[in-house]
Each structure stands twice: as C-alpha cells, then as structure tokens.
C-alpha positions as CSV (number, residue, x, y, z in Angstrom):
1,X,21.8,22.9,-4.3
2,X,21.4,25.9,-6.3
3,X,17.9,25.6,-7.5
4,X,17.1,29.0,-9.1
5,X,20.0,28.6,-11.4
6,X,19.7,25.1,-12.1
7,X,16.0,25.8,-13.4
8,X,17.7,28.5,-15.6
9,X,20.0,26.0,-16.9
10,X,17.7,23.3,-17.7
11,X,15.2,25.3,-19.4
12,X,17.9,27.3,-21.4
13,X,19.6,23.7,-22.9
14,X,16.0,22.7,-23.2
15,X,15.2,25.5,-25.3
16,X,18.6,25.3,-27.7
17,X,17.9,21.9,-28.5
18,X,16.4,21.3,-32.3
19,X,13.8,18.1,-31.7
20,X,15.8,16.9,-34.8
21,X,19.1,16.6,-33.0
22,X,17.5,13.6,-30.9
23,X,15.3,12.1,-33.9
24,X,12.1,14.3,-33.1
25,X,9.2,15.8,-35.5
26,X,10.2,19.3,-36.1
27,X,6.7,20.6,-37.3
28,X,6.8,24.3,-38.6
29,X,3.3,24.4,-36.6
30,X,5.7,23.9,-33.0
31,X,5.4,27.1,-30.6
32,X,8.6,26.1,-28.5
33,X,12.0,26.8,-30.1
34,X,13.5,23.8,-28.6
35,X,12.2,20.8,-26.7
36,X,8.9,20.4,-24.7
37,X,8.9,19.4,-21.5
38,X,7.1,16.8,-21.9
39,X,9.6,15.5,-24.6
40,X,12.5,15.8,-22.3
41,X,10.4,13.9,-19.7
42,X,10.6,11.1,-22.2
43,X,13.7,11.3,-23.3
44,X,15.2,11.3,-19.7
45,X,12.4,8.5,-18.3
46,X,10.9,10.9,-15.7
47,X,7.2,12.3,-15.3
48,X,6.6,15.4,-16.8
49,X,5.9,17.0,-13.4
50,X,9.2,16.5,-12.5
51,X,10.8,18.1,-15.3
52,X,8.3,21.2,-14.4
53,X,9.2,21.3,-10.7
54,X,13.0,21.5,-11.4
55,X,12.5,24.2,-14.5
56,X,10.5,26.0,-11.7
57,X,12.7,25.8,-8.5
58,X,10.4,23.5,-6.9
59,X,11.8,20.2,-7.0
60,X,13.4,17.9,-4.0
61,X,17.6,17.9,-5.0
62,X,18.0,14.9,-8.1
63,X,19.8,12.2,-8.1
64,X,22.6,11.2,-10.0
65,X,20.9,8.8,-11.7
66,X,18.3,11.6,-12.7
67,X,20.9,14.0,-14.0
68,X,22.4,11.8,-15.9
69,X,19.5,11.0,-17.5
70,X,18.6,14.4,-18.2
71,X,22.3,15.5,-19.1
72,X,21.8,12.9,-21.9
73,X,18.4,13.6,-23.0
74,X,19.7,17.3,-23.3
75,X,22.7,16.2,-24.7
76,X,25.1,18.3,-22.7
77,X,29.1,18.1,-23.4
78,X,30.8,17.0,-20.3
79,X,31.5,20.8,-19.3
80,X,28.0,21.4,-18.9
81,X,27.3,17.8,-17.1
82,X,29.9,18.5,-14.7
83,X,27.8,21.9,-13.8
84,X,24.7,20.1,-14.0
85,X,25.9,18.2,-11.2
86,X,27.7,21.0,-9.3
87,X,24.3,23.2,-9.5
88,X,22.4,19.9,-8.3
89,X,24.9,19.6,-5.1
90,X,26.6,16.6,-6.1
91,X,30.3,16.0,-6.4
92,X,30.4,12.6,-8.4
93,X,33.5,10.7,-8.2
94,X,35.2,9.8,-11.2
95,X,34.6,6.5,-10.7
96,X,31.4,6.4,-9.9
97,X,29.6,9.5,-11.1
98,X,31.1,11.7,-13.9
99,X,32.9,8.3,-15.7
100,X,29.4,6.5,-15.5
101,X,27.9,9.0,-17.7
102,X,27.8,8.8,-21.5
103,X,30.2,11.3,-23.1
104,X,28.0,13.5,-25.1
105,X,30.0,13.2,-28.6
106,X,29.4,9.6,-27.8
107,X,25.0,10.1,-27.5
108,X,25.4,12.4,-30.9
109,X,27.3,9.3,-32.4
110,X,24.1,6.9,-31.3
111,X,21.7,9.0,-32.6
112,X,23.8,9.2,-35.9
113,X,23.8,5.2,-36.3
114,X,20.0,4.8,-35.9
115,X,18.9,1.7,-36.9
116,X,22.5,0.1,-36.3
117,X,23.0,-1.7,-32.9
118,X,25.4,0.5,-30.9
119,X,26.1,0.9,-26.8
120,X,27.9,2.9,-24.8
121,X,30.1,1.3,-22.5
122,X,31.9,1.9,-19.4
123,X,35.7,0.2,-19.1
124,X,34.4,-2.4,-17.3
125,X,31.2,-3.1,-19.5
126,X,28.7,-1.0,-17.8
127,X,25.6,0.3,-20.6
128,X,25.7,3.9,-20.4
129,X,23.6,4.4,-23.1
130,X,22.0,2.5,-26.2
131,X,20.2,3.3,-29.0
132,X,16.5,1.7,-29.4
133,X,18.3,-0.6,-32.3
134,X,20.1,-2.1,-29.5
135,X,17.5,-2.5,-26.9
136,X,15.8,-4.6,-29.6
137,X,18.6,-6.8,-29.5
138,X,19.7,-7.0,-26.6
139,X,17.3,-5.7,-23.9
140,X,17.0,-2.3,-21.6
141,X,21.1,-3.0,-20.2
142,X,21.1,0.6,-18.1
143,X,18.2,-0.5,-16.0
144,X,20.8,-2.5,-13.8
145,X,22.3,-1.6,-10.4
146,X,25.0,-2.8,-8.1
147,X,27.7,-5.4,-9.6
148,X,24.4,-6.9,-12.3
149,X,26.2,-3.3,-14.2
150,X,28.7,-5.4,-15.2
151,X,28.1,-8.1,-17.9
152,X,31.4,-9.7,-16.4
153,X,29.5,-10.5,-12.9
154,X,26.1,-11.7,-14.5
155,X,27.5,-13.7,-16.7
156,X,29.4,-15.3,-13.7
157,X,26.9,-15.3,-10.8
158,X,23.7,-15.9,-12.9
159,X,23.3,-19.2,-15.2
160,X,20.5,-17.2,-17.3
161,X,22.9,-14.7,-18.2
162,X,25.0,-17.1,-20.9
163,X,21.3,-18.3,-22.6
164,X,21.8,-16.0,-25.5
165,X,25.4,-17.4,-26.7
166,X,25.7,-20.9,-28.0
167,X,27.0,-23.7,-25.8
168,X,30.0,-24.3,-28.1
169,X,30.9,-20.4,-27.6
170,X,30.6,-19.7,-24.0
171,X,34.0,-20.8,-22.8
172,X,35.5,-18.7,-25.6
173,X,33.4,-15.7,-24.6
174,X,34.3,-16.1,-20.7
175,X,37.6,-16.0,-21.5
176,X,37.7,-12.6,-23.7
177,X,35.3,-11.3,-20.4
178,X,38.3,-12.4,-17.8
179,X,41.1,-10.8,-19.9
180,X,39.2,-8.0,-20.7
181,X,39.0,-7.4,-16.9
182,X,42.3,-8.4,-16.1
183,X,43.5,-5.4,-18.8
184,X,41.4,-3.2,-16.9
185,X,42.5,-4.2,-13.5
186,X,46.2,-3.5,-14.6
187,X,45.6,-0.4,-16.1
188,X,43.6,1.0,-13.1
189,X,45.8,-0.9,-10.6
190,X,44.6,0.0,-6.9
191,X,41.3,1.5,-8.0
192,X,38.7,-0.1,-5.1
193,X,35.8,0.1,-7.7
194,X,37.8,-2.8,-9.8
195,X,40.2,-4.3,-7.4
196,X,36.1,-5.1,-5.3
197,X,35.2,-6.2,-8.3
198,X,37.4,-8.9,-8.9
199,X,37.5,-10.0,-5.3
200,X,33.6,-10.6,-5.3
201,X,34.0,-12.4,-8.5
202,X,36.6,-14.8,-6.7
203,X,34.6,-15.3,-4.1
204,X,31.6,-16.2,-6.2
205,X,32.5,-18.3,-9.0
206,X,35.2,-20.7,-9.1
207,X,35.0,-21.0,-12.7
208,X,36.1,-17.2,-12.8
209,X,38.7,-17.8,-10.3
210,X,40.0,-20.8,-12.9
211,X,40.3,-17.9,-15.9
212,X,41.6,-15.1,-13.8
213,X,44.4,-17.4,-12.8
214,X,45.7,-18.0,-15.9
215,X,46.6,-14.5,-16.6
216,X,45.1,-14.0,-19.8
217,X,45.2,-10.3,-20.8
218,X,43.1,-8.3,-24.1
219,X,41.4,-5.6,-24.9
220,X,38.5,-6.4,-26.9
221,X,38.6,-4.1,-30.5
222,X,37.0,-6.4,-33.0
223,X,34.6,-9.7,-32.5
224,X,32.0,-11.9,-34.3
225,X,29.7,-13.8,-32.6
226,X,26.7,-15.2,-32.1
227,X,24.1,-14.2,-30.5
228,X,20.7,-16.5,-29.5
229,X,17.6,-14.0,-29.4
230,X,14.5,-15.4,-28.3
231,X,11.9,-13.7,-30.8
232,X,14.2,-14.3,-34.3
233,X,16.7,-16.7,-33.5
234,X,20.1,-17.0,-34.8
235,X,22.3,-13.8,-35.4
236,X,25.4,-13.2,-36.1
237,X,27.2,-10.2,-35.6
238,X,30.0,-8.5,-35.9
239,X,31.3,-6.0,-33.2
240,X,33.4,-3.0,-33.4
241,X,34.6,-1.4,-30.2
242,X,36.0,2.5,-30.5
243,X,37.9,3.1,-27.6
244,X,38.0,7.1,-26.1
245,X,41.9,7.7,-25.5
246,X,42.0,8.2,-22.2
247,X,40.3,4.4,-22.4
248,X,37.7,4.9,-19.6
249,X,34.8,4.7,-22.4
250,X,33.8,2.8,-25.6
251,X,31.2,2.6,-28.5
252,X,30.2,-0.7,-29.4
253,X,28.4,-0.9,-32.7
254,X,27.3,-4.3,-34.2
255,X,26.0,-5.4,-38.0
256,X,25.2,-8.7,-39.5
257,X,27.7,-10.6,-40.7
258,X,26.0,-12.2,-43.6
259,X,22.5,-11.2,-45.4
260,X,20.4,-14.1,-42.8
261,X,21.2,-12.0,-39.7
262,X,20.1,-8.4,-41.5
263,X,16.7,-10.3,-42.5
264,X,16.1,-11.4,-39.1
265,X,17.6,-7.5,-37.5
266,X,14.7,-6.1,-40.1
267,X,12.2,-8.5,-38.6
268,X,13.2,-7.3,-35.2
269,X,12.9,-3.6,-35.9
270,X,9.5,-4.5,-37.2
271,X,8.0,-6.7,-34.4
272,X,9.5,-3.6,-32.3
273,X,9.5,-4.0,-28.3
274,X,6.5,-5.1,-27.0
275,X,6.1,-8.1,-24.8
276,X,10.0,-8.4,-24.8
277,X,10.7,-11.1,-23.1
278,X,12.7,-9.8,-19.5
279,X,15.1,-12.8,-19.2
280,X,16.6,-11.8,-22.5
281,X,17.5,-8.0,-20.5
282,X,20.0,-10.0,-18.6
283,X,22.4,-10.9,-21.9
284,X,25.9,-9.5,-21.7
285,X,26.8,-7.4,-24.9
286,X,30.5,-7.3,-24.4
C-alpha cells in the first residue's frame, strides 16, 4: 500500500470535483474548490474520520468495498479506479473486483436521470449502483453480500423475495431470470464465479432446476411489469436495459407506463425514505 500517494490522489480528485457534478449546493460562499470531506464521507457511506486518515496517510489499507465506494463518490473513470486500487494494494480480479464496480460514464448517467428510476447492474444482476429515485422503489440493492447479490438467487432461495410481483407474473418473471442466466453462463462458459452460481442454484431450488432444464436462453433489453410496493401500491413500469459492448455491465432505467404509476412514483418521492419498510430491500429489479 502506497499511502503517501494514495492521500495525494484522493485529495487531488476530491478537490477537481464541482459539488454540482454529483447534485450538491455550489454556494459562491464555499472556501474549498471541490468537495469537503465531509461530503465525500457521505457520498461514499464512510465516517468523516476516515476519509481524513486516508487524505492524511494515516489510515489502516481499505477495502474493496471502501474504494469502490469512494471511486464512485469521486467519480473516477476506470483508469483512475484501477490505480485507486493498485495505490490501495489490491489486485481485484475481473470477476470479482474491477467488473463489480460501476463504470464511471455509467454514475455520470445516474446522476443525469435524477428523479428517473435507474441501476447499475452487473451481467449477472448484481446493484452496482442506484440513484436515490431507485432506492425509493425498490430498496438499498448494494447493501447485499455473497450469492443474496444476485436477484436470480433470492428470488430462488427466499419466498419473501417474489412479494413485490403479482402472483399471475411470477412464473413469467422466473423464466426471463433463468434465461437471462443461461445467456450469461454461455457467454462466460467456464467462468467459476457463474458456472458456482448455477450449481448452488441446482442444488437449492428445484423449481430453478425445472427452468434451467428447459434451455431457455434471452437477454433481457426491454420489459413492462408490475411491480407491488408496500407504501403506494400498484406500479407499472417499463424497463430499458443499455447493455456496455463488452456486455459485462448494464443501465437499467424504468418510467411509468401509464399516468396512475407517475402519480403514485410522485407520491413516493414525496413520502421519501424514512421508515422504509426492510423486506421490501429484498425485491429483485431485473
């Protein structure tokens, strides 16, 4: 870990960075050029005593969780996250490192959509980022660890996790979730990280095993469906997936499909967060 210069680095981006680019007051009365600590703190989730400590060379190596965060609060391309890592001492695989971290044209498109639902998503489904819009809908989806990243494997293993689609959709959305995986699985053929996947899922959930025989393969580009939130009820959206070329990441934005669901999304924003309910966290957005 190469502390002195990693401070340097984080306090430089920190200081580039207009508190307009990621939806911040920029009074005329501010005497930092770029972001306060403090505000990366909460932009990145972390105490402000952290942030400090690593600006200063003080700080205990980060972990890859925490660099991400900070790599998107600071909204560095993927250059300078890959050297944000390398200063750190970590070597992320592509599979589980450098992939699981939000392209930054992708955060600059989140922040551009505002009120507008939209998520970052790994191939396989994983939240690497969301916009507040969509942790209204939907719930907090990047606090998750371990196979619950994948909407695929909660909504396979855990009976709560199909609450927030209608009973008459569910077998309609399991199927798009199989062959979505199935597309993945044969474009990545003999990557562990999904060919484990997909052998847990077996083992788990013999109504998985039933879809996965079948064969079905599709990549999901466009949807409608329905979605059953707990505070407002009813919604139906549309979704629009924008797939990166290399296909390892997508933006999924979703708008109401008729002028109910974008009174009940205005209610939402207004009601805001508090005392969200935590079982609707666990709804797959895919």
């Amino acid at each position: 870990m190469q502390r002195d210069q990693l401070a340097d680095f984080l306090r430089r981006r920190r200081e580039a960075i207009r508190p307009a680019e990621v939806g911040l007051a920029d009074s005329p009365r501010r005497r930092t050029s770029g972001l306060r600590r403090e505000e990366v703190a909460m932009l990145a989730g972390m105490s402000v005593d952290y942030v400090v400590r690593l600006e200063q060379g003080r700080s205990s190596q980060p972990s890859t969780q925490l660099l991400g965060a900070l790599a998107r609060a600071l909204r560095l391309s993927d250059d300078e996250r890959d050297h944000l890592f390398h200063l750190a001492g970590h070597r992320p695989s592509p599979a589980d490192g450098v992939a699981r971290l939000a392209r930054a044209g992708l955060i600059r498109m989140l922040d551009l959509l505002g009120d507008t639902p939209a998520l970052v998503l790994s191939d396989l489904g994983e939240v690497l980022a969301q916009n507040r819009a969509a942790a209204l809908l939907t719930g907090d989806h990047t606090r998750f660890t371990g196979d619950r990243r994948y909407p695929v494997y909660r909504w396979f293993t855990e009976p709560a996790a199909r609450a927030v689609c209608p009973p008459e959709e569910q077998e309609h959305q399991a199927r798009q979730m199989v062959a979505d995986l199935r597309a993945v699985a044969g474009r990545r053929s003999g990557d562990p990280t999904v060919a484990g996947l997909v052998d847990r899922l077996q083992a788990a959930s013999a109504d998985f095993r039933r879809l996965w025989s079948e064969h079905e393969v599709a990549v999901r580009r466009a949807d409608r469906k329905t979605l059953l939130h707990p505070r407002v009820g009813r919604l139906l959206m549309d979704c629009e997936t924008l797939i990166t070329p290399d296909q390892g990441q997508q933006l999924l934005v979703l708008t109401p499909a008729d002028a109910e669901t974008r009174e009940r999304l205005e209610l939402l924003r207004v009601l805001g967060i508090e005392e969200f309910p935590t079982r609707a966290t666990d709804t797959p957005v895919r």
